[in-house]
C-alpha positions as CSV (number, residue, x, y, z in Angstrom):
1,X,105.8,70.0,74.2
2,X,104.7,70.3,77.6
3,X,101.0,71.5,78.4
4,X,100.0,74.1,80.1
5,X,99.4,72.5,83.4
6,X,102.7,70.6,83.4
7,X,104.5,74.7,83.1
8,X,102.4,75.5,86.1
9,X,103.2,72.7,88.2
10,X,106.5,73.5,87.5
11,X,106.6,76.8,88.6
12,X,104.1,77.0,91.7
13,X,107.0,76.5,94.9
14,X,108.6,79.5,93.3
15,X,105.6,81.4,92.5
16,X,103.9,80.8,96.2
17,X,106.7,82.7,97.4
18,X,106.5,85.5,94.8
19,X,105.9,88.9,96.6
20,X,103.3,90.6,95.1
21,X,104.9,93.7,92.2
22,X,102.3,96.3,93.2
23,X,101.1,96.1,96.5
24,X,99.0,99.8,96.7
25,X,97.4,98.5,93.1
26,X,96.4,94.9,94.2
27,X,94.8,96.0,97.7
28,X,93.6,98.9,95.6
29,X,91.6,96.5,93.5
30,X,90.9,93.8,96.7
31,X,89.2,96.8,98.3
32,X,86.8,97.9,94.7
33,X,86.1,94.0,94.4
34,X,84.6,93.1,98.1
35,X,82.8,96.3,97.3
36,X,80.6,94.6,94.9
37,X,80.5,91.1,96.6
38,X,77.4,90.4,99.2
39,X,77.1,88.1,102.2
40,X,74.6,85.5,100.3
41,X,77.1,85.5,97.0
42,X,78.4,82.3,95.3
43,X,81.2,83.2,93.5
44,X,84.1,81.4,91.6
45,X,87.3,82.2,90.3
46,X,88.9,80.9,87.3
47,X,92.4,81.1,88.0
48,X,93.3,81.0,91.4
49,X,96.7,79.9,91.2
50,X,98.0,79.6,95.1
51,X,94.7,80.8,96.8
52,X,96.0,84.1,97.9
53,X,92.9,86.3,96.7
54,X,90.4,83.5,97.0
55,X,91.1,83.4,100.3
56,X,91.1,87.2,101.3
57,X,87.5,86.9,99.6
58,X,86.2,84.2,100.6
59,X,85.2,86.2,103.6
60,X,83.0,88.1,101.9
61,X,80.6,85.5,100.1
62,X,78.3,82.7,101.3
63,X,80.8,80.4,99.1
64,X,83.8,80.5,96.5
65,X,85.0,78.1,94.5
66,X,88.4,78.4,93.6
67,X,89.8,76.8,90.0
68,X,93.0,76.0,88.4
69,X,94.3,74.3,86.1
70,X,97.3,73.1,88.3
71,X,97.5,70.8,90.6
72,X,100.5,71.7,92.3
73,X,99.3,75.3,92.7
74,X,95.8,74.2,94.0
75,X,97.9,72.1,96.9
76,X,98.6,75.3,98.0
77,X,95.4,76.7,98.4
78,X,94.4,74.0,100.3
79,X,97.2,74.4,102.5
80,X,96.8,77.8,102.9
81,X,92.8,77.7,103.5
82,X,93.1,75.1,106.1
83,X,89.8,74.8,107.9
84,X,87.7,77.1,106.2
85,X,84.2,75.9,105.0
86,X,83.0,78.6,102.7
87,X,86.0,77.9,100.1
88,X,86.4,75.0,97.8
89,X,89.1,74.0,95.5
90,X,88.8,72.4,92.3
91,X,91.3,71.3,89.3
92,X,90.0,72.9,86.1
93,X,90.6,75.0,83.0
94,X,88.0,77.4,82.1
95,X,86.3,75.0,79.6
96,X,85.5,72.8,82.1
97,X,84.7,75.2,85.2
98,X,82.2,74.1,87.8
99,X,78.6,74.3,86.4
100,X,76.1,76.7,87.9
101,X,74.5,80.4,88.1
102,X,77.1,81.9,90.1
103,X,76.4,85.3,91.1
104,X,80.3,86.7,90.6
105,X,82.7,84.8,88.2
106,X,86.3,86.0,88.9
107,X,89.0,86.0,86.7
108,X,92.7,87.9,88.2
109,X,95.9,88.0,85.8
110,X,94.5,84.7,83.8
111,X,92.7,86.3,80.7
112,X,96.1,87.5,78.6
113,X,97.1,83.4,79.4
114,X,94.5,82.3,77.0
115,X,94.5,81.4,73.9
116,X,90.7,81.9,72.8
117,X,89.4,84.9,74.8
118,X,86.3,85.0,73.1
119,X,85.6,81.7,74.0
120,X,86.8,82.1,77.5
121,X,84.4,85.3,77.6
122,X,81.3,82.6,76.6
123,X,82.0,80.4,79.5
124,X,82.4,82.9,81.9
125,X,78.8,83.9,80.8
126,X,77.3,81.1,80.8
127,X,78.1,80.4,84.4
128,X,76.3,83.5,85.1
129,X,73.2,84.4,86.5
130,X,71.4,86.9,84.8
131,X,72.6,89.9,86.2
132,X,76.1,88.2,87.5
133,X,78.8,90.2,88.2
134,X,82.5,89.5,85.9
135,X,85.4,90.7,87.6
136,X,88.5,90.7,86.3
137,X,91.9,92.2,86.2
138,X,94.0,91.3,83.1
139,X,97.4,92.7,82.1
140,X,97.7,94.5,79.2
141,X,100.3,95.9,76.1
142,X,100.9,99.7,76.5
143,X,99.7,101.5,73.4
144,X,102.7,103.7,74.3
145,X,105.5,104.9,76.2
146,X,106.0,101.4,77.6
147,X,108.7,101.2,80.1
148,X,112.1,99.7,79.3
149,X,111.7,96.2,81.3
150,X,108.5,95.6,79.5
151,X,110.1,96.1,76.1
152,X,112.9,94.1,77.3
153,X,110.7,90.9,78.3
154,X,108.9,91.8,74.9
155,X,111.5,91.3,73.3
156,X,113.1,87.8,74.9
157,X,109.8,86.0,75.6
158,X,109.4,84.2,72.5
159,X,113.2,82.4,72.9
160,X,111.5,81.6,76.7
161,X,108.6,80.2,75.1
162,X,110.8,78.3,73.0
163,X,112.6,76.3,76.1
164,X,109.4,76.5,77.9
165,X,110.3,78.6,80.1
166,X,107.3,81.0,79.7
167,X,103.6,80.3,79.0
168,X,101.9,81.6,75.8
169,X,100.8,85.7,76.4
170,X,98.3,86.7,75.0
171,X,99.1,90.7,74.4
172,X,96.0,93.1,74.2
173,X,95.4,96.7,74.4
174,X,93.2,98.0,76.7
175,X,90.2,99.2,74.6
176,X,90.2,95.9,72.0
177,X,89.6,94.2,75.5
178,X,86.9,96.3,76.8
179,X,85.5,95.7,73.3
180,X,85.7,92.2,73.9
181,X,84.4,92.1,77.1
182,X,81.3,94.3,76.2
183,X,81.0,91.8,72.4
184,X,80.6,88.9,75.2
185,X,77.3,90.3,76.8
186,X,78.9,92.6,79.6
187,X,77.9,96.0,80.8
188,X,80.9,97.5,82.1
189,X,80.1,99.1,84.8
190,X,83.5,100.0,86.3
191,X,87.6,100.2,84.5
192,X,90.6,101.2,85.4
193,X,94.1,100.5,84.8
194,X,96.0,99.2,88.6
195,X,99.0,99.9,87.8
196,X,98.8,102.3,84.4
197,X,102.0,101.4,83.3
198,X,102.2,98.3,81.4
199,X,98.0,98.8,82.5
200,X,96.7,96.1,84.2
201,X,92.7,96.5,83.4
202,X,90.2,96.1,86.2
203,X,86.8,95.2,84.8
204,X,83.5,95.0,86.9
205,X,81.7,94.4,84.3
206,X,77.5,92.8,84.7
207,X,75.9,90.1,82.5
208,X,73.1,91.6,80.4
């Protein structure tokens, strides 16, 4: 069975040129997340896959490091980043993130990839200052009126699975995720669902 890492190697050429689905929702939630980030923030993001959001934050931080568990996608965020000093790449899973009180730990589109969320949940704290800001965005199952494609790749994704064609999904609703979330140690301090429909749940959410 191949591991995680070896699926996301596989699949990063294609995936760096993947156009983004929903562009009004992702610069929607670009826009809400540099509103919480400061000048003298270290941040890091779990996650990064290609770079493309690391990099249009790294702007906005005194440093972010940028983690993934694939090397092949992390070539590309190197690629893309090029000169800049304020953004560092590094191989890892969330397990093993970089050490540290970072003032924001970001996590986008990762969360329903994981197989122990609560345990995810206790590293992304831990890396926290007291205080620290969580911000995530994590796709989520539609407690109803789910649209046709979504039923559709419901209904096929375990026989992708099974030729590993399709990495394990970890399907939550939205409010047994904000319950996680908040079970972790989090103050949620701003939701919303970007787009609504399958919801894809933006969480600032501050370390208690």
């Amino acid at each position: 069975m191949q591991t995680d890492a070896t699926f996301w190697d596989g699949i990063a050429p294609k995936y760096a040129k993947s156009p983004i689905k929903d562009v009004p929702a992702y610069e929607y939630t670009l826009s809400r997340t540099r509103s919480y980030l400061k000048p003298t923030d270290t941040a890091l993001e779990l996650g990064c896959g290609t770079g493309g959001t690391a990099l249009k934050l790294a702007d906005h931080v005194a440093h972010l490091t940028a983690t993934d568990l694939s090397d092949a996608m992390l070539d590309f965020g190197r690629a893309r980043a090029g000169d800049a000093s304020n953004i560092t790449f590094e191989r890892s899973d969330i397990d093993n993130a970089p050490e540290g009180s970072f003032d924001v730990v970001m996590a986008f589109s990762l969360l329903h990839l994981v197989r122990d969320t609560d345990a995810a949940l206790a590293q992304i704290n831990r890396r926290l200052r007291p205080g620290g800001l969580f911000i995530s965005k994590t796709p989520c199952n539609p407690e109803s009126g789910a649209p046709l494609g979504y039923r559709l790749i419901r209904l096929v994704l375990p026989l992708i699975q099974l030729v590993g064609k399709a990495p394990y999904v970890n399907f939550m609703n939205v409010r047994a995720w904000d319950a996680k979330v908040t079970a972790a140690g989090f103050d949620i301090i701003e939701s919303g669902n970007h787009p609504a429909n399958p919801p894809a749940r933006y969480l600032v959410a501050r370390k208690r």
